[in-house]
C-alpha positions in Angstrom: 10.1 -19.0 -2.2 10.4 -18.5 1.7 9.6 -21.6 3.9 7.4 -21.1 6.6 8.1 -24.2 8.7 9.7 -23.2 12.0 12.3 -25.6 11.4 13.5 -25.0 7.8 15.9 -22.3 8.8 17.5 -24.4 11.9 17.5 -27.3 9.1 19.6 -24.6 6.8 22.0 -24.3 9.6 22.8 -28.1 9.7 23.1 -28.2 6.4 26.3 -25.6 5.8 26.5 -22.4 6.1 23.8 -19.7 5.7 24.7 -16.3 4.3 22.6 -12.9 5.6 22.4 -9.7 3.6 23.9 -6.4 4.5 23.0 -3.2 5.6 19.2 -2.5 4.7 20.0 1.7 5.4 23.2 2.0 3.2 21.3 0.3 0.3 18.6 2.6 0.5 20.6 5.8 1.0 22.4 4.5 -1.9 19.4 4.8 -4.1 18.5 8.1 -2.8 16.5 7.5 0.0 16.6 10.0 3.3 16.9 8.3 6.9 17.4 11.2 8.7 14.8 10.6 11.3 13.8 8.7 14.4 12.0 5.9 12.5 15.3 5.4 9.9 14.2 3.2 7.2 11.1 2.0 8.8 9.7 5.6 8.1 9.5 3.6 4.1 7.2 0.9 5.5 4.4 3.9 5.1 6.0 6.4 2.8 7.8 3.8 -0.1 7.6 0.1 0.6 8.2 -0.9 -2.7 12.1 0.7 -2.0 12.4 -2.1 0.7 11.3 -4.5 -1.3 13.7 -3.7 -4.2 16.8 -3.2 -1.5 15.6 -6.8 -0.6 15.8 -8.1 -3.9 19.5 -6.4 -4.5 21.0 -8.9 -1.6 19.3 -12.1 -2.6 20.6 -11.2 -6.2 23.9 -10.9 -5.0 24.0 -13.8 -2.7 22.1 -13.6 0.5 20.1 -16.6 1.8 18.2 -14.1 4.1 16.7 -10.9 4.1 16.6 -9.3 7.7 13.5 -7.2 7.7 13.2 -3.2 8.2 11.9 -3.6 11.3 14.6 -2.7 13.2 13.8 0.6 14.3 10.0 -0.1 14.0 8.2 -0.3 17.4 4.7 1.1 18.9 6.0 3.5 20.5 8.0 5.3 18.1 5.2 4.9 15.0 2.9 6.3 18.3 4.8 9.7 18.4 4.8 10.3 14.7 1.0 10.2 15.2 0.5 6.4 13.8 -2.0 4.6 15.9 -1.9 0.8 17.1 -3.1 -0.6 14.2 -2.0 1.1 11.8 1.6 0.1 13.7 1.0 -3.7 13.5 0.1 -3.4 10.0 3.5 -1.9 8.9 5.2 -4.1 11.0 3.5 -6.9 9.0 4.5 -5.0 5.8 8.0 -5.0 6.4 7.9 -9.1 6.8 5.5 -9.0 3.6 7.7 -6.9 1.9 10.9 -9.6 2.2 8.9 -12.2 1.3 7.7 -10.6 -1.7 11.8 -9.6 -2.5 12.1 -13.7 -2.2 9.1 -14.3 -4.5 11.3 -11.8 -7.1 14.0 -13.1 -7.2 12.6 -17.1 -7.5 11.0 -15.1 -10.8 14.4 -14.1 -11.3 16.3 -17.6 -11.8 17.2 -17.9 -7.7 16.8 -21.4 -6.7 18.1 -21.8 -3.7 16.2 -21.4 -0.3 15.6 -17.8 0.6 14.3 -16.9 4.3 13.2 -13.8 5.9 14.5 -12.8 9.4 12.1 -10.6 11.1 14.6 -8.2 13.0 13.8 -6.6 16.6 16.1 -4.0 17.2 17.0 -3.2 21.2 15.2 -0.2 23.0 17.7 2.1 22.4 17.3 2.0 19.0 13.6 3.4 19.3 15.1 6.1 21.6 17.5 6.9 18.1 20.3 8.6 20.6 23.1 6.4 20.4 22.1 4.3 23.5 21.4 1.3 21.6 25.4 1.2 21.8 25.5 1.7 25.4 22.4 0.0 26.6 21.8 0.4 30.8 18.6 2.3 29.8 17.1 2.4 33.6 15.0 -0.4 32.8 13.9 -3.5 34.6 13.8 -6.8 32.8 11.0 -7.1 33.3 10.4 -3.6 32.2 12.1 -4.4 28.8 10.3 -7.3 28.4 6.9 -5.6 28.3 8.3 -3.5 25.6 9.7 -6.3 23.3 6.7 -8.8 23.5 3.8 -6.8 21.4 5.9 -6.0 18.9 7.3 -9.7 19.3 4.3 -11.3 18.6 3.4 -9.2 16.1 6.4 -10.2 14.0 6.1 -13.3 15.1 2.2 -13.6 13.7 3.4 -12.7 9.7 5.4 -15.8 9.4 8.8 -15.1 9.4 11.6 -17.9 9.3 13.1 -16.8 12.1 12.8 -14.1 14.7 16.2 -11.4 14.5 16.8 -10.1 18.3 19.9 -8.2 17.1 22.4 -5.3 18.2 21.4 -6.2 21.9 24.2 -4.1 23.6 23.3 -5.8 27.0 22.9 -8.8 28.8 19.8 -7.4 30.9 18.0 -6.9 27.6 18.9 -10.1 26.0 17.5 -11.8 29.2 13.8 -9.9 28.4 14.2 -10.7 25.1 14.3 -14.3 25.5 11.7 -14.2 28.0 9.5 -12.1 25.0 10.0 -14.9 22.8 8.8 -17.6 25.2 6.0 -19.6 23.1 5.8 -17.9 20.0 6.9 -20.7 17.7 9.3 -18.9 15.6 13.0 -19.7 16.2 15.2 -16.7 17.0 19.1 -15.9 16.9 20.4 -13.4 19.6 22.8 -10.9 18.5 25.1 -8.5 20.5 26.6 -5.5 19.9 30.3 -5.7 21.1 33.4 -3.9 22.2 36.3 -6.6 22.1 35.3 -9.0 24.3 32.5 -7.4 26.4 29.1 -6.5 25.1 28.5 -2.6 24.7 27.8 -2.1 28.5 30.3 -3.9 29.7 29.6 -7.7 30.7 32.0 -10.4 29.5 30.4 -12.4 26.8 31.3 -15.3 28.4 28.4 -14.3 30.9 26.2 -12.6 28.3 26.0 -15.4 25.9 25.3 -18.4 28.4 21.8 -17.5 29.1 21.1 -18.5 24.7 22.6 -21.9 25.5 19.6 -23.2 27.4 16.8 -21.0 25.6 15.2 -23.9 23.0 13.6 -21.1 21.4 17.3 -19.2 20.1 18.3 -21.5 17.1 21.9 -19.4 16.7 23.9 -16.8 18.9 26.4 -14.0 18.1 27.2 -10.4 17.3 26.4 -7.9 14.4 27.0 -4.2 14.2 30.6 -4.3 15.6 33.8 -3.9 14.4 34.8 -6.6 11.8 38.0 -7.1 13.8 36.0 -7.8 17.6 34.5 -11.0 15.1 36.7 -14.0 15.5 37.4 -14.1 18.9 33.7 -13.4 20.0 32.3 -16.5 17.6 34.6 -18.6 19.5 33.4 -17.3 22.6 30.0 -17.9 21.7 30.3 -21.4 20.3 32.0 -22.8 23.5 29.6 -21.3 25.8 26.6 -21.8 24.2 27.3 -25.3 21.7 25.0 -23.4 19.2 25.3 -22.2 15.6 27.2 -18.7 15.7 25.7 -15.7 13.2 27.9 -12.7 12.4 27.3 -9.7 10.4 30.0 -6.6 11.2 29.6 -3.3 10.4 32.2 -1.8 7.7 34.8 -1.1 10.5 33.6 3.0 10.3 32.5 4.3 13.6 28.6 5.9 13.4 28.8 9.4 15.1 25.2 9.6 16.9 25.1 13.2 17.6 26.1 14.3 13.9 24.3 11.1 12.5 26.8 10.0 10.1 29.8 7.3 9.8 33.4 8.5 10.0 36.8 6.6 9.5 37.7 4.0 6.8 36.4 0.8 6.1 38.0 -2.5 7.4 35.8 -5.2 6.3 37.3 -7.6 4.3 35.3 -10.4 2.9 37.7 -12.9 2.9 38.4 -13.4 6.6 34.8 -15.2 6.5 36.4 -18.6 6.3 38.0 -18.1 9.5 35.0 -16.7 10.9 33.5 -20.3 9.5 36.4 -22.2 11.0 35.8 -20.6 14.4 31.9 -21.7 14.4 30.0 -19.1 12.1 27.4 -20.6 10.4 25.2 -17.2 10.1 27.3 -14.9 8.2 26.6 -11.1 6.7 27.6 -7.8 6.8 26.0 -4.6 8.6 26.1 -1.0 8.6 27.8 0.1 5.4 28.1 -3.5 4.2 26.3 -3.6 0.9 25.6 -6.3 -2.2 28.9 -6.2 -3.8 30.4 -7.1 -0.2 27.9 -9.4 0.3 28.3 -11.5 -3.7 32.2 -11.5 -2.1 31.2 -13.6 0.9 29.2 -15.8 -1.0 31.3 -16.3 -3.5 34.4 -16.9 -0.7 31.7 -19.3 0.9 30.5 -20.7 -2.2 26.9 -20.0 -1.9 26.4 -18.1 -4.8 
């Protein structure tokens, strides 16, 4: 079963190391599912939930400690122009926390005794826009600006009783600042996430700089980057230990580059399970796989960190 107790998953992370699931869009592709639209697998929180639950379930069954939820791309203003209303919004958003807990519930039936947690992700404004920005970021928006657009959804999350609050693929230091303002108060523990280009987030700041603010927000329980190039990995989760003294999570894509105009992934794969012990070495104590990262990839790291 999940634990609800905002500190069970910070008490996970001083235990040893915690191991997240993959890519929630590959594994539903891979059963036949189509994402080709704005709302990318959140469009299934309506259409087939049960398909979340079941791409859930294929993680913690091959190793995962924590199901990040299909939220990413889920957000009131992009259910809003496919003619969803408000509530009807914070209902699905609900569902897709719901639905990973539900996965967790399957797979205690299942023989898994370990502790399973969900991680409520909140993807960064760009990803609502669904035009590549989210890998640019420097949308034209305040902080302030951003930070009106995070909290609703933010609290909404935050109100289904996740174990932790995912603020990932943040490809800039202006919105990770409104994202830890949004999560002022909420009383869910968070990790921040970046989206990085060698050793500067995706518009350019050093991490170094983009990282510090996480070191004095009590709410961020780890710090990081996800959806990057496996090989950007070692150095940024040394980067992020020293400046912040924090747990470190990483979760790289495949190492294939995601064309946003023609909406598919191109070049060959580079993710190699085994280099997760140096990513542990270096700090990592949050440690998954991305885009194009799927169970069997997962059951590898596991196994390598022997969590399985």
């Amino acid at each position: 079963m999940t634990s609800h107790a905002p500190s069970a998953f910070s008490a996970a992370l001083s235990a040893g190391t915690v191991v997240l699931d993959g890519g929630m869009s590959n594994q539903l592709e891979s059963a036949g599912h189509d994402l080709s639209d704005e709302l990318w697998s959140a469009r299934l929180l309506a259409e087939r939930p049960e398909a979340i639950t079941e791409a859930h379930l294929a993680y913690f069954l091959a190793g995962a400690d924590v199901a990040i939820t299909s939220s990413y791309q889920a957000t009131y203003e992009g259910f809003a122009a496919r003619g969803i209303g408000r509530e009807r919004a914070s209902e699905l958003l609900a569902l897709s926390v719901g639905l990973a807990k539900d996965a967790a519930a399957q797979a205690g039936a299942r023989g898994v005794t370990r502790p399973l947690f969900v991680a409520a992700s909140v993807g960064p404004y760009g990803a609502m826009l669904a035009d590549g920005s989210e890998y640019r970021g420097r949308y034209g928006l305040s902080v302030a600006e951003l930070e009106a657009f995070h909290r609703p959804r933010l609290e909404t999350l935050a109100a289904a009783g996740p174990d932790v609050l995912a603020l990932e693929t943040v490809p800039d230091a202006d919105e990770a600042q409104a994202l830890l303002r949004a999560v002022r108060g909420l009383g869910v523990p968070a990790w921040l996430s970046y989206s990085v280009a060698g050793d500067r987030t995706r518009a350019g700041q050093p991490l170094e700089e983009a990282f510090a603010p996480a070191a004095e927000a009590d709410e961020v329980v780890a710090v990081g980057v996800n959806c990057c190039a496996p090989e950007d990995v070692a150095a940024a989760t040394e980067t992020a230990a020293r400046v912040t003294g924090k747990p470190v999570v990483v979760y790289p894509n495949s190492g294939e580059a995601w064309d946003a105009e023609a909406r598919a992934w191109n070049g060959r794969s580079s993710f190699a399970p085994e280099e997760v012990r140096g990513w542990q070495a270096s700090g990592a104590r949050v440690i998954g796989g991305c885009c194009r990262v799927g169970p069997e990839a997962i059951a590898s790291i596991a196994r390598t960190l022997s969590r399985a």
